[in-house]
Each structure stands twice: as structure tokens, then as C-alpha cells.
C-alpha positions in Angstrom: 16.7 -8.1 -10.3 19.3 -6.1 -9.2 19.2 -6.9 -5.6 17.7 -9.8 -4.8 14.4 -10.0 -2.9 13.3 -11.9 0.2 9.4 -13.6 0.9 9.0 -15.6 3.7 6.5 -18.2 3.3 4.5 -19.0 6.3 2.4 -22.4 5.9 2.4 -26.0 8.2 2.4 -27.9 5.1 5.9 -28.4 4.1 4.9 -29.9 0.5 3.1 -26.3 0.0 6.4 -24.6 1.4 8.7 -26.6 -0.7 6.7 -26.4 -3.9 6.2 -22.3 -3.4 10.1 -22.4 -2.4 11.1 -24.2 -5.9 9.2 -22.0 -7.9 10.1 -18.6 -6.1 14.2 -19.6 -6.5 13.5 -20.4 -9.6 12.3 -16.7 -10.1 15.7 -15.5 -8.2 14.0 -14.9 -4.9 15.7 -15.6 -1.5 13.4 -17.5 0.6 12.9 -18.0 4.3 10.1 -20.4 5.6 7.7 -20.4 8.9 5.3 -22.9 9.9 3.4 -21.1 12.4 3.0 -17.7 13.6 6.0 -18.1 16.6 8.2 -19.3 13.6 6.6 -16.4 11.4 7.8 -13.4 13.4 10.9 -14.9 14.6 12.3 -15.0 11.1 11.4 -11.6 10.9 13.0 -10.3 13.7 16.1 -12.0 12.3 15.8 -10.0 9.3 12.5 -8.3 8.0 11.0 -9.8 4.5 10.1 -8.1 1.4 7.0 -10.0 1.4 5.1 -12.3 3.0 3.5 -15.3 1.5 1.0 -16.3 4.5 -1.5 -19.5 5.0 -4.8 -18.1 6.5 -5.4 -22.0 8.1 -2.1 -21.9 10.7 -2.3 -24.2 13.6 -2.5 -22.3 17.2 -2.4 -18.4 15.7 -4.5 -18.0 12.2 -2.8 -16.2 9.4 -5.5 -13.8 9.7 -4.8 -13.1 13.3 -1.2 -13.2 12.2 -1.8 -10.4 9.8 -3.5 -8.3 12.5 -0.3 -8.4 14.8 2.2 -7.5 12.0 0.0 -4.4 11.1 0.6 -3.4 14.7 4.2 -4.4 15.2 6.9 -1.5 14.0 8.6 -4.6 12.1 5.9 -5.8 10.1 3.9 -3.1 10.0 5.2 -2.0 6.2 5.5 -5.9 4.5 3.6 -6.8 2.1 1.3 -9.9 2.6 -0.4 -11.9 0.1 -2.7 -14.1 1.5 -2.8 -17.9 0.8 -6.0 -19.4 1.3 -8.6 -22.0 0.4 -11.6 -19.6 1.1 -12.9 -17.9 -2.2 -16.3 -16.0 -0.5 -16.1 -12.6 -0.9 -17.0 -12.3 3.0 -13.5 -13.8 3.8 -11.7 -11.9 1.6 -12.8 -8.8 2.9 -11.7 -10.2 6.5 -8.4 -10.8 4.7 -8.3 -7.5 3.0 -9.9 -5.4 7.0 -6.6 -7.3 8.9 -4.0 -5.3 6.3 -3.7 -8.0 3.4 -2.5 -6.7 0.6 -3.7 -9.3 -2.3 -4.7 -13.2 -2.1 -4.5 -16.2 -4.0 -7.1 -18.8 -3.8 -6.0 -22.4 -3.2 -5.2 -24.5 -5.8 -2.8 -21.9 -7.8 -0.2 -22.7 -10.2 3.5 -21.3 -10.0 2.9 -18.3 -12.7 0.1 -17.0 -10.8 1.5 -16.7 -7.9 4.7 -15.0 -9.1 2.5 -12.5 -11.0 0.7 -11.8 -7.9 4.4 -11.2 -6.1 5.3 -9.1 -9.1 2.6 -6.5 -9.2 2.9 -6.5 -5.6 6.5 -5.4 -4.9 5.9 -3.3 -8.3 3.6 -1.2 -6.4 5.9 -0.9 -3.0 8.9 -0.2 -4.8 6.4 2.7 -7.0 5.9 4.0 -3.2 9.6 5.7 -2.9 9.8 9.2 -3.8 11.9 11.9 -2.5 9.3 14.8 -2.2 7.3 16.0 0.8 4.0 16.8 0.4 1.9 18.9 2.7 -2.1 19.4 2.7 -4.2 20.4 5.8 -2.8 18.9 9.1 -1.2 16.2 6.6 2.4 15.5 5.8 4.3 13.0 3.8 7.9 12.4 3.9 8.4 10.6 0.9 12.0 9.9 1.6 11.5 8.3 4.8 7.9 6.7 3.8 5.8 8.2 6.9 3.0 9.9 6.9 2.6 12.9 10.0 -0.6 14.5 11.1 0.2 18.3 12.7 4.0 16.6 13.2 2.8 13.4 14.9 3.7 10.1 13.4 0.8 8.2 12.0 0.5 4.4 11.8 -0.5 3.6 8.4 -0.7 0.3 6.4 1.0 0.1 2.9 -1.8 0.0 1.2 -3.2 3.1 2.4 0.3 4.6 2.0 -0.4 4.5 -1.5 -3.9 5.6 -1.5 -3.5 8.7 0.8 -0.4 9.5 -1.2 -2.2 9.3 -4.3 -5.6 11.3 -2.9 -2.7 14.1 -1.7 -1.0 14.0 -4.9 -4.3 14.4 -6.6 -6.8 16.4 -4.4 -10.3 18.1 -5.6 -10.9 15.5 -7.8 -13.2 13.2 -8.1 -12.4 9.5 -8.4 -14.4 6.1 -9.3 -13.5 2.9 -7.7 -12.3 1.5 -11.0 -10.1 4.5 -11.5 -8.5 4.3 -8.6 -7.7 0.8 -8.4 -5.8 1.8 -11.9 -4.1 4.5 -10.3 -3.1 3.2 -6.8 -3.1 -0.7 -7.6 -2.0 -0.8 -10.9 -4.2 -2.2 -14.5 -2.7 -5.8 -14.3 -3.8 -6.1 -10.5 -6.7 -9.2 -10.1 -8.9 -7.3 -7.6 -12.4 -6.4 -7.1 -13.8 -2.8 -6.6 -15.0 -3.8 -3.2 -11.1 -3.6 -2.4 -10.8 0.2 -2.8 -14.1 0.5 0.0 -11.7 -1.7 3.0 -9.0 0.1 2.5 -10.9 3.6 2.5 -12.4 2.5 5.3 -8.9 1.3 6.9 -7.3 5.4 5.8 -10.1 6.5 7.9 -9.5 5.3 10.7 -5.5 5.8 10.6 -6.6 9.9 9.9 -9.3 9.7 12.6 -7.5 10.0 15.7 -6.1 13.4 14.2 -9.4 14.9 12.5 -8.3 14.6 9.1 -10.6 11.3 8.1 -13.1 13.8 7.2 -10.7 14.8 4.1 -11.5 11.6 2.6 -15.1 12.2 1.0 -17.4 9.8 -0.4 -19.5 11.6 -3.2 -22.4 9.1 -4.1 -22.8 7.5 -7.2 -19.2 8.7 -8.1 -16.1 7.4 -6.1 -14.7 9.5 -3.9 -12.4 12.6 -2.9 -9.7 14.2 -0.8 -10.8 17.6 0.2 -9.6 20.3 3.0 -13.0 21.6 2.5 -15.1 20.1 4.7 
């Protein structure tokens, strides 16, 4: 890497945090460690990660809960988080997925899994960057400075759906399955199911809602879906 990366692990165990720790310096990451939420976004007031690696079972303040607050706080709003959890039902990974997690990793996982997880994560925020503007509607992005504006007022958007509404704008008219677009916006080596592409639809909509513009984001039954100004 040419500049090395930070992931702050957030977990109350400190044989999980140690053994993660090994493993991610041994990949040449720089790594800070939380064992609670208070710890959590201390450390990232002190300097804000690349990504987060965060426990969903933390004592007082749940990861989950966790994840909520950082969507909403200017500082944490645009970290990745993977989350680290024992719960494999599809239910809680939806939860997971609805609070602005970006992937999980079920509890136990090995070292290589992990680090592939981190991999294809900061591959697709570091695919994000791009110096153009591009303008549809009431829409504006401002690839340079990564924000997305609605008739010139800011909009608070998650990472994820960064990516996705950067892609439906790069891309519009077009017609889109679920598996196609968790190719295009995710990436092919990405372990995720197509339910994932219907949460974070759901999670554009509501960032576009408060300025009209969900409507652009069409579902066309049986298909996938579509970004349209024709409404």
C-alpha cells in the first residue's frame, strides 16, 4: 500500500481485538482499538479511521446502535463499517445493513476472510473518488469533494448509497437487476445477498426524499430498478 491504512476495531473482548490486531499488522494496517462505544468515537475524534471493524454485542451502547450514531455524526458519517457479529439470520443482517453497515462477517471467521472482506471494502471507497460533476434533475454530485446536493443543498448520504446514486446517475434510463447491480456498485468478489441492493435502495430514498427526488429511483417489477427524471 502506498499509504498505509487505519481500521479501528471496536470489541470488549481483548483476545478478539488482539487476534484481529495481529492479523491486520500483519497485512500492513495501522490499527487503533475500542472497547465500547465511548472508547469507539473517542478514537475517532482523535483521528477518523479508514474503517471500522465493529462488534454488534458491546456492553452499555450496541454496535448496532453504534452504527446508527456514526451515520448521523459529520465524523463518521462516510467510514466504512464491517460488522462483526455472531448473528447469521438474515433478519439481523438486514438490521445491520438498515443502521448503514456496509458488509459483515459472521462469528467464528478466520484471518483471510476477514482481510478479504476489508479489501473489497476500501476497494470500493477508494473506486468512489472522481473528479467530475455530474448533474441530473434537482441532483448534483461533486465528485471531487464526495457530496451529493439536491437544488444546491447538501444532502446526508451514506457510502453506500454514494456509490449506488452515483452509479444510477452515471447510468440513467436503464434498467437494472439486483444481481447486476451488486456487480456494478459492490463489485463481483463481494459475499452478499441480493436482498442487500433492496436496504440500501430503500436507505437512497429516504436521503432523496426530503428534496423530491426519491421518486427518480424507480422500481420496475420483475426487473430491478431505474433512475429516471421522468416521473
Amino acid at each position: 500500500m502506498d499509504v498505509q491504512k487505519r481500521i479501528l476495531i471496536v470489541d470488549d473482548e481483548p483476545a478478539i481485538r488482539d487476534m484481529v490486531a495481529f492479523a491486520l499488522r500483519r497485512a500492513d494496517y495501522e490499527v487503533a482499538h475500542a472497547a465500547d462505544a465511548r472508547e469507539a468515537q473517542a478514537a475517532i475524534v482523535e483521528r477518523v479511521p479508514d474503517l471500522i471493524l465493529l462488534d454488534w454485542m458491546l456492553p452499555g451502547v450496541s454496535g448496532l446502535e453504534l452504527a446508527r450514531r456514526l451515520r448521523r455524526d459529520e465524523l463518521g458519517r462516510e467510514v466504512p463499517i464491517i460488522m462483526l457479529t455472531a448473528r447469521g439470520e438474515e433478519n439481523d443482517r438486514v438490521s445491520g445493513l438498515d443502521a448503514g453497515v456496509d458488509d459483515y462477517v459472521v462469528k467464528p471467521f478466520s484471518a483471510r476472510e476477514l482481510l478479504a472482506r476489508i479489501k473489497a471494502v476500501l476497494r470500493r471507497s477508494r473506486n468512489d473518488d472522481d473528479d467530475g460533476t455530474i448533474v441530473l434533475g434537482v441532483l448534483r454530485i461533486d465528485g471531487a469533494a464526495h457530496r451529493v446536493f439536491a437544488a444546491e443543498q447538501p444532502l446526508s448520504i451514506g457510502p453506500t448509497e454514494y456509490r449506488l446514486l452515483h452509479f444510477f446517475m452515471s447510468h440513467p434510463e436503464r434498467v437494472y437487476s439486483r444481481a447486476q447491480l451488486l456487480d456494478q456498485v459492490w463489485g463481483g468478489n463481494v459475499y452478499v445477498e441480493e436482498r442487500t441492493v433492496d436496504v440500501h435502495i430503500r436507505r437512497l430514498r429516504q436521503a432523496l426524499e426530503p428534496s423530491g427526488a426519491d421518486v427518480m429511483v424507480q422500481t420496475v417489477r420483475g426487473a430491478g430498478y431505474r433512475f429516471s427524471v421522468q416521473v
